[in-house]
Structures are given as C-alpha cells and as structure tokens.
KEFI-927089 format. One record per residue (C-alpha): residue number from 1; x, y negated, z negated. Coordinates in Angstrom, 1 decimal, m for minus. Layout:
   k      X      Y      Z
 NUM      X      Y      Z
...
// end
This chain:
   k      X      Y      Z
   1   15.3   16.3   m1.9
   2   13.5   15.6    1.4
   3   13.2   12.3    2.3
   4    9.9   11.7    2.2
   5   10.3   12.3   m1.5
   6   13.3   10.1   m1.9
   7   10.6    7.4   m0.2
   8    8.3    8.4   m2.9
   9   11.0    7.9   m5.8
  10   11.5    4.5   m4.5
  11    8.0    3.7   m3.8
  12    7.2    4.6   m7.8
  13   10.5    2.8   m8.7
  14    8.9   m0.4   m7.2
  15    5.5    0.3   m8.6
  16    7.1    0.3  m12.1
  17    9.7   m2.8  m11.7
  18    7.8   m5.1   m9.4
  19    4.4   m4.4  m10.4
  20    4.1   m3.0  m14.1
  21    2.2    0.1  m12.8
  22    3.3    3.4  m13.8
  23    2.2    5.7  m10.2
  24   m0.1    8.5  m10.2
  25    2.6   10.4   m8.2
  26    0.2   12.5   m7.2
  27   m2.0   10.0   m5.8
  28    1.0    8.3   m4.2
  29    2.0   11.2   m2.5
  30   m1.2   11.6   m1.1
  31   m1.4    8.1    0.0
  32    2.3    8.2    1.5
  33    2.0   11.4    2.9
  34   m1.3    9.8    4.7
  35    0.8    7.1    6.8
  36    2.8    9.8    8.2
  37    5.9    8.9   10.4
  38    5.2    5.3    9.9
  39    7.1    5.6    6.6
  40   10.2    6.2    8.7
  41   10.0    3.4   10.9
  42   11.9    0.3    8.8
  43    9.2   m2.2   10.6
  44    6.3   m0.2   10.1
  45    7.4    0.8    6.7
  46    6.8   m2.7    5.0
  47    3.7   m5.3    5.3
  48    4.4   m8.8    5.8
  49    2.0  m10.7    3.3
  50    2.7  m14.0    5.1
  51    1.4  m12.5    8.4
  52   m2.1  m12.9    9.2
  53   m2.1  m10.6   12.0
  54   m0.5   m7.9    9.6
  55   m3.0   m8.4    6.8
  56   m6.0   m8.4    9.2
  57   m4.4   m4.4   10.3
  58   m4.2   m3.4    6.5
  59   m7.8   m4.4    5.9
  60   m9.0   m3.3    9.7
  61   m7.1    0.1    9.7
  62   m7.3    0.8    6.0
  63   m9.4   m0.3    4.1
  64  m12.3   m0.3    6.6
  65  m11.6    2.6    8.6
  66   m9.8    4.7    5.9
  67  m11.5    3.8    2.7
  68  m14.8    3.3    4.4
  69  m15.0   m0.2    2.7
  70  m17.5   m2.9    4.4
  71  m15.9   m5.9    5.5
  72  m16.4   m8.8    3.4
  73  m14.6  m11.7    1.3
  74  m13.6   m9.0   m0.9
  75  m11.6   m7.0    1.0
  76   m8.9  m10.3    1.8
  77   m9.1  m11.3   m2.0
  78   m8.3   m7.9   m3.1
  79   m5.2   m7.9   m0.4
  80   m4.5  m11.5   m2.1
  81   m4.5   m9.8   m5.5
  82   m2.5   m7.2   m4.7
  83    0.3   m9.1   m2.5
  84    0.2  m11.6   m5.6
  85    0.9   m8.8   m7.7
  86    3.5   m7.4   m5.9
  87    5.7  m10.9   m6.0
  88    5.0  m13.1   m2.5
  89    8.4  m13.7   m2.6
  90    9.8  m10.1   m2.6
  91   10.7   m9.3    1.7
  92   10.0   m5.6    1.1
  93    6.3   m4.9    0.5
  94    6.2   m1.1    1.5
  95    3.0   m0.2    3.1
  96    2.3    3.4    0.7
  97    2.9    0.6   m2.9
  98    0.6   m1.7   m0.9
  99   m1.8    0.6    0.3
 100   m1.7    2.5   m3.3
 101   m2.7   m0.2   m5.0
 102   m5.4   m1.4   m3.1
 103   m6.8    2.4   m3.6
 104   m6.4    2.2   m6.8
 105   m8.5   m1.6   m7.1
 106  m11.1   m0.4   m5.3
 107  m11.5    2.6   m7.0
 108  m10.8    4.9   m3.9
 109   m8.8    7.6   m5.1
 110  m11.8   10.4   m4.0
 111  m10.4    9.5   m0.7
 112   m7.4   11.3   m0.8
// end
C-alpha cells in the first residue's frame, strides 16, 4: 500500500469516527489526490480552525478558486459547519476530510 493510500485510509477512518460520515472513497481520493504533495507535509497536511489566516486560505484557495464558489457569508458559515462538525477541539483537522466535506455541503462533487 502506497502512502498516499494509507493517507486515504486514515482520512476515511476520521470521516467515520469524528464525523459520522461514511467517505465516497472515490470522491476522497479525488479530492486528496487534488492537494498533491501538501498531504505530505505534517503542517500543510492539517487546517487550524482557530486560525483566521488559515480559514481565509481554505475559502480563498478552495472554495473560491477551486470550486468556483462566490464569496459570501456562506462560504465562512459553511467552514463553521464543517470545523464544528469535525470537533473544534480535535488538533488534527486534515485538509483532504476538511476539504471533502465542504465539497460534499456545497454540492461540488462535478468538480472532481
């Protein structure tokens, strides 16, 4: 197993346990596959949902320039919603669970 697919395992692992969402792996592989390297990189790999600067890149980055969303109130309550959902108190948000999800609220998946 590669480790991009180990990543992959765990990403779907944390979907299940800390979320309650059982991954369309296929979709998450698409999505994970998508941040490319940054997977790798133990900083990059994992949003901080306390960090303003950090949140402002997810919606910026992704969900403007990727998902072709217009910026709006919407976009930071659906980054609420999903941070919320993933536990505020849990230190590993990975970026490909975060990102996943808010592809899957905003009904994105024709992206990938």
């Amino acid at each position: 197993m590669s480790k991009r697919d180990e990543l992959i395992t765990k990403y779907a692992a944390d979907l299940k346990e800390k979320c309650s969402v059982n991954a369309d792996m296929d979709l998450l592989t698409k999505v994970t596959v998508g941040l490319g390297p940054s997977i790798y990189n133990a900083d990059s790999a994992t949003v901080s949902g306390s960090d303003e600067k950090e949140l402002a890149t997810v919606k910026n980055n992704f969900l403007i320039k990727k998902l072709g969303l217009k910026d709006g109130p919407e976009l930071d309550s659906a980054i609420d919603a999903v941070v919320e959902k993933y536990g505020k108190s849990n230190r590993n948000k990975y970026r490909a669970v975060v990102y996943y999800l808010l592809v899957k609220h905003f009904k994105k998946e024709s992206v990938y």
